[in-house]
C-alpha positions as a printed Julia matrix, in Angstrom:
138×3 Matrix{Float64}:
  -2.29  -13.93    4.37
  -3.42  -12.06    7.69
  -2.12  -13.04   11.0
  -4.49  -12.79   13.77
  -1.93  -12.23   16.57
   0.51   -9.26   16.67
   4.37   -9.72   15.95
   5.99   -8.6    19.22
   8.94   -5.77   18.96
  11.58   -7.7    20.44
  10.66  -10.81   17.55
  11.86   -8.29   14.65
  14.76   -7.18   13.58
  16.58   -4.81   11.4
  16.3    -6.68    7.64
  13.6    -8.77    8.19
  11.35   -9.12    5.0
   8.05   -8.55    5.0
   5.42  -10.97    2.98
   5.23  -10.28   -0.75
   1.54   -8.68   -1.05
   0.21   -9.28   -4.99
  -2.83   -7.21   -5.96
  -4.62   -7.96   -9.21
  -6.03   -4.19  -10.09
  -9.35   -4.94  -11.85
 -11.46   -2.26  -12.82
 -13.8    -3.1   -10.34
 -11.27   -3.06   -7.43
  -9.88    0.93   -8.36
 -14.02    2.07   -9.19
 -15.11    0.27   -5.92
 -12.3     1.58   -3.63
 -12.19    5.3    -5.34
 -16.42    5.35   -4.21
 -15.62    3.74   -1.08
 -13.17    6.4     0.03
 -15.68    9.09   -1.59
 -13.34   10.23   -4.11
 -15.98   10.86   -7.19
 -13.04   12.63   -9.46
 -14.12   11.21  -12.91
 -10.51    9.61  -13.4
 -11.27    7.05  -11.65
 -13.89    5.3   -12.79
 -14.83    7.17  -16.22
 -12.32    6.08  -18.64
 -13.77    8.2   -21.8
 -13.18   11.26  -19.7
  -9.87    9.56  -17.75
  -8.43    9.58  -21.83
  -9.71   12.7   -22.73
  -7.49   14.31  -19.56
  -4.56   12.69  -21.01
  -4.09    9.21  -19.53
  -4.67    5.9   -20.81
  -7.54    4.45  -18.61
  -8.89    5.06  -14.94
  -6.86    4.54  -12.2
  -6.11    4.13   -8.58
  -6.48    6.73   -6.32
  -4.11    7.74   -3.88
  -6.48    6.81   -0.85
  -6.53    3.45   -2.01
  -3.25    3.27   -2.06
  -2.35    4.37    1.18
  -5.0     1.73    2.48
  -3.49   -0.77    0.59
   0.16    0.37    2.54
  -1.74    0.25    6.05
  -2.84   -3.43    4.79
   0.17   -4.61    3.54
   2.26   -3.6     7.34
  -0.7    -5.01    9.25
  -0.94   -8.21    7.2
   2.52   -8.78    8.63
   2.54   -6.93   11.83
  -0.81   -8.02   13.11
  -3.82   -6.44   14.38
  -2.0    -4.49   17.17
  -0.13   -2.67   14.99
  -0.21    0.98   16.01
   0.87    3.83   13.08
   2.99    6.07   14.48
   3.77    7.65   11.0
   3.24    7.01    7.06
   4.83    8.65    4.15
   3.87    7.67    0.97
   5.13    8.8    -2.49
   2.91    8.06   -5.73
   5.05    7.38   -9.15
   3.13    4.63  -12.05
  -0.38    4.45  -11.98
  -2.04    1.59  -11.09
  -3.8     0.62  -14.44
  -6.7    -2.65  -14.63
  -5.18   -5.54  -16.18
  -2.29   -4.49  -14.1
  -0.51   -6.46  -10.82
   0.92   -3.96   -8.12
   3.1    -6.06   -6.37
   4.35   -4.94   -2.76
   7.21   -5.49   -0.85
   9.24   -4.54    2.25
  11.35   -4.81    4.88
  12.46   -3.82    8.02
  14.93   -0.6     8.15
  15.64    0.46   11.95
  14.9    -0.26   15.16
  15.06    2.2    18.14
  13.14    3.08   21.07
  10.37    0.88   20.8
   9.44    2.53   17.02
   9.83   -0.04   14.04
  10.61    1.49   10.62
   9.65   -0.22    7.74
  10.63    0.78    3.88
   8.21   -0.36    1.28
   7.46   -0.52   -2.36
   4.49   -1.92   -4.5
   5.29   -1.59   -8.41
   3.59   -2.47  -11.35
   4.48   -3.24  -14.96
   5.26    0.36  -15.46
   7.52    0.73  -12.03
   6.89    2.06   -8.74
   3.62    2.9    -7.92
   4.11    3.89   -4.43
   7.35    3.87   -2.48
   7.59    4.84    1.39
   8.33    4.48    5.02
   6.0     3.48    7.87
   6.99    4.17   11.35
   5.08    1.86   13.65
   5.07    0.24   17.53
   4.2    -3.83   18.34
   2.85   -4.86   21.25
   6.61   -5.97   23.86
């Protein structure tokens, strides 16, 4: 669920929880997003040639995945949200048929910068893990 107003810096704190974000992964979901972001690599949405280069179906594409992070902090943050940082690592792929399912919380607080810790993992484990550096709105 998306909040239309922006949390305000002094309103968090250090171990707050952020929303549990579920994402089905449908095929169409990782082909459409992996176009969208004009990533045409043939893993993604070719899964005769995704096998043939070792893995068991298409997948998601990191770009997708680091929108999918951006989402996940703003759906909680709010739309005044401003990135001051994001670093992502990729583990699992995201497979259709799959669930990524992402969580959070808050980690520090100093000089007006928020840190947040996330993870969204699938059936096979962490997908992506990482920490977003961010300012709210005081």
């Amino acid at each position: 669920m998306s909040t239309t107003t922006s949390l305000k810096y002094d309103d968090v704190n250090v171990g707050d929880e952020l929303p549990q974000l579920d994402i089905p992964l449908t095929r169409t979901l990782i082909v459409a997003t992996a176009i969208a972001s004009r990533d045409y690599q043939d893993v993604h949405h070719d899964p005769g040639l995704a096998q043939e280069r070792g893995s068991k179906d298409i997948f998601m594409n990191i770009l997708t995945s680091n929108g999918f992070v951006g989402r996940f902090v703003t759906d909680w943050a709010g739309p005044d949200t401003l990135f001051k940082s994001v670093k992502i690592r990729l583990g699992a792929p995201n497979y259709p048929g799959d669930t990524m399912v992402m969580t959070g919380s808050v980690t520090k607080k100093e000089d007006g910068v928020i840190e947040v810790s996330l993870r969204g993992a699938n059936s096979l484990g962490d997908h992506v893990t990482g920490t977003v550096l961010l300012e709210l709105p005081t």
